[in-house]
C-alpha positions in Angstrom: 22.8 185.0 79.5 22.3 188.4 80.3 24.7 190.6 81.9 25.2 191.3 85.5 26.4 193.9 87.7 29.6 195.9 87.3 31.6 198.3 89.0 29.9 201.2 86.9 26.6 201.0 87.7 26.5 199.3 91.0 23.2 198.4 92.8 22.0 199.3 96.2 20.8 196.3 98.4 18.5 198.4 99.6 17.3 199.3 96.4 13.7 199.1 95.0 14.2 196.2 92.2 12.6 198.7 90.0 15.5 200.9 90.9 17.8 199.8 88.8 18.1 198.6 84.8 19.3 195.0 85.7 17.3 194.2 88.4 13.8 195.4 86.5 15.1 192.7 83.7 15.3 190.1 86.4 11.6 191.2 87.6 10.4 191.5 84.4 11.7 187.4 83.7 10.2 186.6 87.0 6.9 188.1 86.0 6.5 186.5 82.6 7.0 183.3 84.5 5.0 183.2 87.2 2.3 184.2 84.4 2.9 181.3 82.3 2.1 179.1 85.4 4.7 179.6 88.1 7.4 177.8 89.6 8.1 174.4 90.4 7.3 172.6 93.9 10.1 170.3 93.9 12.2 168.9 91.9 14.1 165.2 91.4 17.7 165.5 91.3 19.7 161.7 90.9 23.1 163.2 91.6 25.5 166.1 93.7 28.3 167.3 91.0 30.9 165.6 93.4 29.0 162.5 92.6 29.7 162.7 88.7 33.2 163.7 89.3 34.2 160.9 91.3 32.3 158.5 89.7 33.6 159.3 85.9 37.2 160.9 87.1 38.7 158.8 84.3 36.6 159.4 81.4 38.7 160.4 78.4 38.0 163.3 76.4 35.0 163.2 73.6 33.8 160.3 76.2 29.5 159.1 76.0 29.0 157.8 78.8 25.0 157.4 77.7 24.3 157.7 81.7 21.0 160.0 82.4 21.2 162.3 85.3 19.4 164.9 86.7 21.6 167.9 88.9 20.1 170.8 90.3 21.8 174.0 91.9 22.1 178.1 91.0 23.6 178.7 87.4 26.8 180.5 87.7 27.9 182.0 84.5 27.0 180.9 80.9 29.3 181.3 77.6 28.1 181.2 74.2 29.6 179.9 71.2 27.3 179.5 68.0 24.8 176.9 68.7 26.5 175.7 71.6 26.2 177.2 75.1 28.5 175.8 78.5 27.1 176.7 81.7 28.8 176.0 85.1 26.2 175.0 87.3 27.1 175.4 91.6 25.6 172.8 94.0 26.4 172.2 97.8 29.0 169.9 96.6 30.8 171.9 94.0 29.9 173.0 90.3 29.5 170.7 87.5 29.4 172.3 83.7 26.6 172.1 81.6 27.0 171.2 77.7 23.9 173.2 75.8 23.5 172.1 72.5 20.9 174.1 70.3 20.6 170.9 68.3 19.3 168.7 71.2 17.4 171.1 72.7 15.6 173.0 69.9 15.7 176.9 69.0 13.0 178.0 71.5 14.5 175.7 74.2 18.3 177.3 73.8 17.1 181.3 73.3 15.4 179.8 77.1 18.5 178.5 78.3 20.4 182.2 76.9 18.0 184.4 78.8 18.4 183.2 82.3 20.6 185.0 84.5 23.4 184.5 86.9 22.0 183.2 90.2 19.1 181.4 88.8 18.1 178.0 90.5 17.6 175.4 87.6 17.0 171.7 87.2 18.9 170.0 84.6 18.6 166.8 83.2 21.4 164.9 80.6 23.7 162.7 79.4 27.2 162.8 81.1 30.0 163.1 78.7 33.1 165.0 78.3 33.7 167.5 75.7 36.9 167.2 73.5 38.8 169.0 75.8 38.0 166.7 78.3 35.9 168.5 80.5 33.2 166.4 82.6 29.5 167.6 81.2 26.2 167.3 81.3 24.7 167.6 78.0 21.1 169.0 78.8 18.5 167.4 76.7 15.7 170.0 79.3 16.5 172.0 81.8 13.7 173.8 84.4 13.8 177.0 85.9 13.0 176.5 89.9 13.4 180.0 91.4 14.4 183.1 90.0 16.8 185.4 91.2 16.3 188.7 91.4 19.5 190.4 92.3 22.3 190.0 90.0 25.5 187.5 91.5 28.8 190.0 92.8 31.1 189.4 90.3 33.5 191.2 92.8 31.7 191.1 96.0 33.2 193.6 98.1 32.3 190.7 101.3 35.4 188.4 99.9 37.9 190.7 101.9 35.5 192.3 104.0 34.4 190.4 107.3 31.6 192.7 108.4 30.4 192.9 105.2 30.4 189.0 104.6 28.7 188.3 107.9 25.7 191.1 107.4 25.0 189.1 104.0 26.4 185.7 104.4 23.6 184.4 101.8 25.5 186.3 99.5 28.9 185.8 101.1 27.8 181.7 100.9 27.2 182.0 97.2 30.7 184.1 95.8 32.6 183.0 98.3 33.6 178.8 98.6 36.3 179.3 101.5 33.0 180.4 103.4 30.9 177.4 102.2 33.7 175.5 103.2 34.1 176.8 105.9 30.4 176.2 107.3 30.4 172.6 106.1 33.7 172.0 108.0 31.9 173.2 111.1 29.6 170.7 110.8 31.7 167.9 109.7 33.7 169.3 113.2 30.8 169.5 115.4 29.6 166.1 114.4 33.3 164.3 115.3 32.9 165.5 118.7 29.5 164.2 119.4 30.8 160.7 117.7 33.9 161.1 120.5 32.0 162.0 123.3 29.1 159.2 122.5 31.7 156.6 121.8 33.6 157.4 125.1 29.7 156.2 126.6 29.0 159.7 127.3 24.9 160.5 127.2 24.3 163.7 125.5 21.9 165.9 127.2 19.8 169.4 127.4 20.1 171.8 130.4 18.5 175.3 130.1 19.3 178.5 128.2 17.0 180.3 130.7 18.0 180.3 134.4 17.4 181.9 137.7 21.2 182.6 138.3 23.8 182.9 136.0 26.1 180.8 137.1 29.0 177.8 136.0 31.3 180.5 135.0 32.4 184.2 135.6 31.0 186.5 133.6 28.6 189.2 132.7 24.8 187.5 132.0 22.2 188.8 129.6 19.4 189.8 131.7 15.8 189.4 130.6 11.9 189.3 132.0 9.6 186.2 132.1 6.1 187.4 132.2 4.4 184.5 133.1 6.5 183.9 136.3 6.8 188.1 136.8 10.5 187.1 137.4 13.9 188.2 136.0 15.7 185.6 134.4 19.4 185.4 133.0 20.7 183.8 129.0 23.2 181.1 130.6 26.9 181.8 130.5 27.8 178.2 131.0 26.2 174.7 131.6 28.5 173.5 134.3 26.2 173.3 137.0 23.2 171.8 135.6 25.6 168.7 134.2 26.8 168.3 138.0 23.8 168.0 138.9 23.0 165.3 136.7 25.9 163.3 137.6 24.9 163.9 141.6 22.0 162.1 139.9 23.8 159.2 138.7 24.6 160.0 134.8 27.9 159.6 135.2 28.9 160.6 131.9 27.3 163.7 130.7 27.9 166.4 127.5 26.4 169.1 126.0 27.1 171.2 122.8 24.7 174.4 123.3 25.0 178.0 122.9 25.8 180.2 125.5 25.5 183.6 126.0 28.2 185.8 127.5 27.6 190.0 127.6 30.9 191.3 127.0 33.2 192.7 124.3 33.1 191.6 120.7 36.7 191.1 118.9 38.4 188.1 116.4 38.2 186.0 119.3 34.8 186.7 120.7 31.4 186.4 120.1 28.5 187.2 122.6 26.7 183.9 121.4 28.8 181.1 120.7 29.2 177.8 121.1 30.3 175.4 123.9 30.8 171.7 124.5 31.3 170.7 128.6 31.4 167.4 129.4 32.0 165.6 132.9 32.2 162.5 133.8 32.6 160.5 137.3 35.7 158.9 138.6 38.2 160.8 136.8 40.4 163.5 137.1 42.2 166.5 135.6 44.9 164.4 134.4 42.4 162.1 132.6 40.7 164.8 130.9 44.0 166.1 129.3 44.4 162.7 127.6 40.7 162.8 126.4 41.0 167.0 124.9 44.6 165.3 123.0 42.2 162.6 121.2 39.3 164.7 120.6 41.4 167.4 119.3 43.5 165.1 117.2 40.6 163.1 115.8 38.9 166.4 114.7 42.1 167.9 112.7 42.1 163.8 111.2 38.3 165.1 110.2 38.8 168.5 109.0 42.2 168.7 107.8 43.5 164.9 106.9 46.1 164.8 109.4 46.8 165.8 112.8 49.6 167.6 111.6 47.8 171.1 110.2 49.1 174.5 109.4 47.7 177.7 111.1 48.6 181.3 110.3 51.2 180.0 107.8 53.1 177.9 110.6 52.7 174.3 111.1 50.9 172.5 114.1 50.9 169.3 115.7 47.7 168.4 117.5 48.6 164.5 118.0 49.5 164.1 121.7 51.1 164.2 124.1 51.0 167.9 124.8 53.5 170.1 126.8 52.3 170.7 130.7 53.7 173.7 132.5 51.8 175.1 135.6 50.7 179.1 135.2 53.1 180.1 137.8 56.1 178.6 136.0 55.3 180.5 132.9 55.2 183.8 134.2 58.5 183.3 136.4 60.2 183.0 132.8 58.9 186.4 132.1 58.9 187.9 135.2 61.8 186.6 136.9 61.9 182.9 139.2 61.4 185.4 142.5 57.8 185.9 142.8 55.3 183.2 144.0 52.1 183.0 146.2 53.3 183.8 148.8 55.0 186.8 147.3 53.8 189.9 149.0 50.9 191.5 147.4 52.4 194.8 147.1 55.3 193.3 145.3 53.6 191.8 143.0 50.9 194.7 142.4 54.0 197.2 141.8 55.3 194.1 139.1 51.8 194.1 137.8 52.2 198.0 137.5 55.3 197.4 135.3 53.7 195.2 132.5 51.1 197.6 132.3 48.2 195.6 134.2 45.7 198.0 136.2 45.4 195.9 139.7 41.8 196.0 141.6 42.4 196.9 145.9 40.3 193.4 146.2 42.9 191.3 144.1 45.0 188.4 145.9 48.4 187.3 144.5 46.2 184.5 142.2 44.5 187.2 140.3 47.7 189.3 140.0 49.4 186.0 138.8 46.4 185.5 136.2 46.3 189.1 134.7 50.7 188.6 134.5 50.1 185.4 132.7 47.5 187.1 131.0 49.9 189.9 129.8 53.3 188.7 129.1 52.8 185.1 128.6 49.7 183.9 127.2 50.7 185.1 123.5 54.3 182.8 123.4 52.6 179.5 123.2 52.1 178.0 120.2 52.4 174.2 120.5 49.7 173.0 122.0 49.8 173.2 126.3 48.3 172.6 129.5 48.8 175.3 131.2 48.0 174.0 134.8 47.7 174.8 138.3 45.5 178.3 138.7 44.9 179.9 141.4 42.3 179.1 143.7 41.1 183.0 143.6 40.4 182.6 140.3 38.8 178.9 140.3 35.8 178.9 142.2 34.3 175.8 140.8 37.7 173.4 140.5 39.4 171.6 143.3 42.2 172.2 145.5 45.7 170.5 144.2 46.0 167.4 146.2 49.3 169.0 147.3 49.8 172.2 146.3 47.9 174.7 148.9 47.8 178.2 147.0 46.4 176.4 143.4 43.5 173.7 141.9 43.6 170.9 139.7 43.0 172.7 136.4 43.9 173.3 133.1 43.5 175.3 130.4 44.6 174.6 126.5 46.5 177.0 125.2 47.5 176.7 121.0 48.7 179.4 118.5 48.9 182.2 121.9 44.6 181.3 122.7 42.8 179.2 124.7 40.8 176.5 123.6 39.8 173.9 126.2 39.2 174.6 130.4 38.9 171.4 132.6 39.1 170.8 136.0 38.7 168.3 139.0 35.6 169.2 140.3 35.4 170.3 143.3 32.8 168.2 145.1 32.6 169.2 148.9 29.5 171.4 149.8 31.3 173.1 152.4 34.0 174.5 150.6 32.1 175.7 147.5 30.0 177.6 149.7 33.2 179.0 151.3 34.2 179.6 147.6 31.2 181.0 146.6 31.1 183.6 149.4 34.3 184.9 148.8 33.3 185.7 145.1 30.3 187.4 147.0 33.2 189.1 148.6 34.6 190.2 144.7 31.0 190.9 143.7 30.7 193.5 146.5 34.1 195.2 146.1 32.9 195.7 142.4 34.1 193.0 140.3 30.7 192.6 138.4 31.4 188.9 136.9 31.9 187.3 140.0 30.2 184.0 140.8 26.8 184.3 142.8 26.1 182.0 145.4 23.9 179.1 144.0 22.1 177.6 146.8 20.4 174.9 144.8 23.5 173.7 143.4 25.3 173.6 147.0 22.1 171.7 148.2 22.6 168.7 145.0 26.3 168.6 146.5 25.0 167.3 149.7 23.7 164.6 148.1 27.1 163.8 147.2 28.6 164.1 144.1 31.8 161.6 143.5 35.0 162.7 142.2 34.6 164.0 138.8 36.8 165.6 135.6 34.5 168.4 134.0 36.4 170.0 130.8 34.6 173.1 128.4 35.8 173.4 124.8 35.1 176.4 122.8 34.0 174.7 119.7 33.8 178.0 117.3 37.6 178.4 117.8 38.8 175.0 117.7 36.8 175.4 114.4 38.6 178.4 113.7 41.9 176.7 114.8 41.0 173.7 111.9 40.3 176.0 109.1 43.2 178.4 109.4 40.7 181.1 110.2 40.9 184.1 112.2 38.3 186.2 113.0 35.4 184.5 114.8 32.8 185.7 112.4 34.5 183.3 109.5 32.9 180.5 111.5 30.1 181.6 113.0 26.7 182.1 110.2 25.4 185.0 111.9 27.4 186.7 114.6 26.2 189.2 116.5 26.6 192.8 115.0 25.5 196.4 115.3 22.6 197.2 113.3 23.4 199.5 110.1 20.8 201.9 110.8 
């Protein structure tokens, strides 16, 4: 095999291939072939390299197995020793090492095999056996080159450490790197236990749109866009809450969604402008019913991803089987703050306590929104085991129901683990007349400057007056409950292409 690229003469990505001595090689290979006739269209593969190695996990060394196979994937690295060669070929599955014998295959055959390159996409086709050290092999009696590749493999890709560097190029970061091929399956593998959850649970899964009128379901800051056809401004959605209610005003009564959503705010470890959401809501239940459903769904996902309920984030252990600890907001920040303050505390109390923690109070906050940023500040970062923190404000919950006897706060919850949030439910509130009361006073926000208020959504007040029965709605932010599952900690580990600034 020929050699690759090195920390002395590094190549430019954004390089001319001619540029550089190893890359015109490579062209120079690719050329030769596609003038002897070109590259393959497809190509038969019988087995994944986890395959072989579960099915012959027990072969002694020296073993024939006199089993044909055919495996395909990028060649990794090849060593040479006399007439024998041992490449380590890389599939979606793993890597599986290939036995080259210049005896089976022939001299012309074996100088082929010795002049492809790292990267290379080839189809190999053998006898399984295991050498005398007891490795599992394929011993290659042909082997056909499928795709070229013209840039040489990192032996040291910079991306392995670097996050920004990973995401910009995470074909290459996919290929060096298996914690992010891992990493991308597991996501899947996660994504797919909570559509078998919510479908076994009798929930329908459904679509609602990514281009709307109003941005509404949530509070925060749309993306704003122009539909020529219509000549109207439209918004990216920053939530699907209100198009699920209105399907189970409908009659679904059981409704979910996994979609992406589109939020125009700040980009850290935690956020991502486009990211991923599953809501869910579903008639006749409550707050307290959803919490039982986030500890199963959470649960049965760590049993997916991680084996056991019981996983390890950040180098500290986690329990994600149920029950989980339930504390209301208020109570948390009285063990910071001090057991004085409440609701009803007065407002310039509370702002000169604000003051103290360092929070910058708006003239149009209540006490609920002076409460929230106090959680926000000296709480929010103590919890580890997983909780429900309950109980928030109304000022800050325009969409949940009043506490059935609590006057100042609504039945909802938000799941905190590991000091982040990971799951918001609420009852629903369901009376026309007081979301419209709601809705106004965010009008009220919205006007005083607070530019992520919610708008009033007529439409939505109007399906309400059909009736809509009493109803448990939860959101789960699925990229960090991936995150959460794969020890990972920045959200562009677990998204394939986040959003970034272009380089030039």
């Amino acid at each position: 095999m020929t050699d690759e690229n090195n920390d002395e003469h590094p190549i430019d990505d954004s390089a001319d291939l001619s540029s550089h001595a190893l890359t015109r090689d490579r062209l120079a290979k690719y050329r030769e072939h596609i003038d002897a006739g070109g590259f393959p269209y497809s190509y038969e593969r019988t087995d994944l390299a986890v395959e072989l190695q579960e099915r012959h996990s027990d072969l002694e060394p020296g073993a024939e197995t006199g089993e044909v196979v055919s495996i395909a994937g990028r060649l990794m690295n090849t060593r040479v020793m006399g007439k024998l060669a041992f490449g380590v070929l890389s599939d979606v599955s793993g890597t599986m090492q290939l036995f080259v014998d210049k005896r089976t295959l022939g001299d012309q055959a074996f100088d082929a095999f010795l002049a492809l390159d790292s990267g290379d996409w080839i189809g190999a086709a053998g006898e399984v056996i295991t050498t005398k050290r007891g490795e599992l092999s394929v011993r290659i009696a042909e082997f056909t080159l499928l795709q070229k590749s013209l840039r040489p493999m990192p032996d040291k890709w910079h991306g392995l450490k670097d996050v920004e560097a990973r995401s910009r190029q995470r074909y290459v970061d996919l290929i060096a790197n298996p914690d992010a091929r891992r990493t991308a399956l597991l996501r899947s593998r996660i994504i797919s236990e909570l559509r078998h959850q919510f479908a076994s649970r009798g929930y329908v899964e459904v679509d609602t749109p990514v281009l709307i009128p109003q941005a509404t379901g949530a509070t925060a800051r749309p993306f704003q866009t122009h539909h020529n056809a219509l000549d109207m401004d439209m918004y990216l959605r920053i939530a699907t809450e209100l198009y699920l209610k209105r399907l189970v005003v409908g009659g679904l009564e059981k409704v979910f969604e996994i979609g992406r959503i589109f939020r125009n705010e700040g980009v850290d470890n935690m956020h991502n402008p486009e990211f991923t959401m599953l809501e869910s809501y579903e008639a006749f239940a409550d707050y307290t019913g959803i919490m039982t459903l986030v500890e199963d769904v959470f649960a049965a996902c760590a049993e997916v991803a991680a084996g056991s309920s019981l996983i390890e984030f950040d180098g500290r252990p986690l329990d994600l089987s149920g029950p989980y600890r339930r504390v209301s907001m208020l109570e948390l920040v009285q063990q910071e703050t001090g057991p004085e303050i409440d609701y009803d505390t007065d407002i310039e109390t509370l702002r000169s306590l604000a003051h103290q923690h360092g929070i910058s109070t708006e003239d149009h906050w209540g006490s609920g929104k002076i409460i929230e940023a106090l959680f926000d500040s000296v709480a929010e970062d103590k919890i580890w085991e997983p909780t429900f923190v309950t109980e928030h404000p109304i000022e800050i919950s325009p969409l949940s129901r009043q506490h059935r006897s609590k006057p100042h706060v609504t039945e909802r919850f938000e799941l905190f683990i590991a000091g982040s949030e990971y799951a918001n439910a609420f009852s629903e509130l369901n009376d026309p007349f007081e979301q419209r009361t709601r809705f106004e006073a965010q009008m009220e926000a919205r006007n005083a400057g607070d530019d992520e208020a919610h708008p009033i959504d007529e439409d939505y007040i109007r399906a309400l007056e059909y009736g809509m029965p009493p109803t448990g709605g939860l959101g789960i932010g699925v990229d960090r409950l991936v995150m959460l599952l794969t020890n990972t900690h920045h959200i562009r580990e677990v998204i394939l292409f986040p959003t970034m600034r272009p380089l030039s």
